[in-house]
C-alpha positions as CSV (number, residue, x, y, z in Angstrom):
1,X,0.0,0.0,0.0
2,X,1.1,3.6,-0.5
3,X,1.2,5.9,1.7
4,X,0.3,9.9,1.2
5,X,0.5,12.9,3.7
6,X,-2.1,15.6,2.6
7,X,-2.3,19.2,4.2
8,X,-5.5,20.6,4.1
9,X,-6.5,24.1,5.1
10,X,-10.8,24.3,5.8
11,X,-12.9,27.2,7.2
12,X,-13.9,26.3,10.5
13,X,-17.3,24.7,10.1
14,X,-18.7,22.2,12.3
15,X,-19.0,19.4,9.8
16,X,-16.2,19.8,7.3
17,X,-14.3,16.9,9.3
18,X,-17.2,15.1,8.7
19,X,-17.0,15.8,5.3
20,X,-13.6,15.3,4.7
21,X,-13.6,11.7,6.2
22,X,-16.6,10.7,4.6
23,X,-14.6,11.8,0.7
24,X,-11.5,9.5,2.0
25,X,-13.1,6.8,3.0
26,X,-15.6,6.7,-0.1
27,X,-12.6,7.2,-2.6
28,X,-11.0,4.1,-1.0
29,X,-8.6,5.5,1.1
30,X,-7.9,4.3,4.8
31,X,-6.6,6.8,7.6
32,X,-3.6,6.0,8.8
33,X,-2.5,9.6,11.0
34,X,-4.5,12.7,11.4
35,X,-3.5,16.0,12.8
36,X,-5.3,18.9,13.8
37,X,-3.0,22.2,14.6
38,X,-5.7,24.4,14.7
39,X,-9.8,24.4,14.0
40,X,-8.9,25.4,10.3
41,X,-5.9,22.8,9.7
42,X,-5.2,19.6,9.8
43,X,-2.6,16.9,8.3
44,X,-4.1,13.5,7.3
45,X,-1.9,10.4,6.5
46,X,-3.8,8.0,4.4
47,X,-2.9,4.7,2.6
48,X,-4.4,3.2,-0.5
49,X,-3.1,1.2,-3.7
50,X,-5.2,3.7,-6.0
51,X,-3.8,7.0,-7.4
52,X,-3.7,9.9,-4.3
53,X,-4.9,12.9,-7.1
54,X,-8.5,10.6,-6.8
55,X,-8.8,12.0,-3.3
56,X,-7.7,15.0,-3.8
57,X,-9.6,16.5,-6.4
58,X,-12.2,15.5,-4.3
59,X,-11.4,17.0,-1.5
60,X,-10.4,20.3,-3.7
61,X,-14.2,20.5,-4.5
62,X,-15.6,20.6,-1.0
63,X,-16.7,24.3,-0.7
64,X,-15.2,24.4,3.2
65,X,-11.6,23.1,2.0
66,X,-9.3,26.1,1.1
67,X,-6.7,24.2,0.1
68,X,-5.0,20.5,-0.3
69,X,-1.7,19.8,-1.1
70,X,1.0,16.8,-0.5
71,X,3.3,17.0,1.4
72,X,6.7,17.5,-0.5
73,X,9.0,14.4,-1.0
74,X,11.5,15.5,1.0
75,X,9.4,15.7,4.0
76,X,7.5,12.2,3.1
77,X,11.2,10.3,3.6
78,X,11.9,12.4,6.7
79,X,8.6,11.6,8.6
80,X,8.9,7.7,7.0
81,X,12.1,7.6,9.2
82,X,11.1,8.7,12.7
């Protein structure tokens, strides 16, 4: 399985986790780590064998999500380590 770490920045609504979770786990895509730094951002780790831009351009198209990005490569290998 592969293994993705998405950053996504939301408007602080109260169901957008809701809505968030529901997209991953629809699009195939298990959990593995989630963080929340603040009520507007969170990191998610999630683990699949299908391609991670299914998930995303899902998520891109929730009106509450700002933004979603990967994280770079650089700090994939880094966080793979510890």
């Amino acid at each position: 399985m592969t293994q993705h770490t998405l950053f996504i920045e939301m408007n602080p609504t109260a169901d957008v986790l809701e809505r968030i979770l529901r997209i991953t786990r629809h699009r195939g895509f298990t959990v593995a780590n989630m963080q929340m730094s603040c009520a507007s951002a969170m990191q998610v780790t999630v683990t699949s064998e299908r391609p991670i831009a299914l998930l995303t351009r899902q998520l891109d198209k929730l009106y509450d999500v700002q933004q979603c990005r990967l994280a770079p490569a650089l700090e994939r290998a880094v966080a793979a380590r510890a």
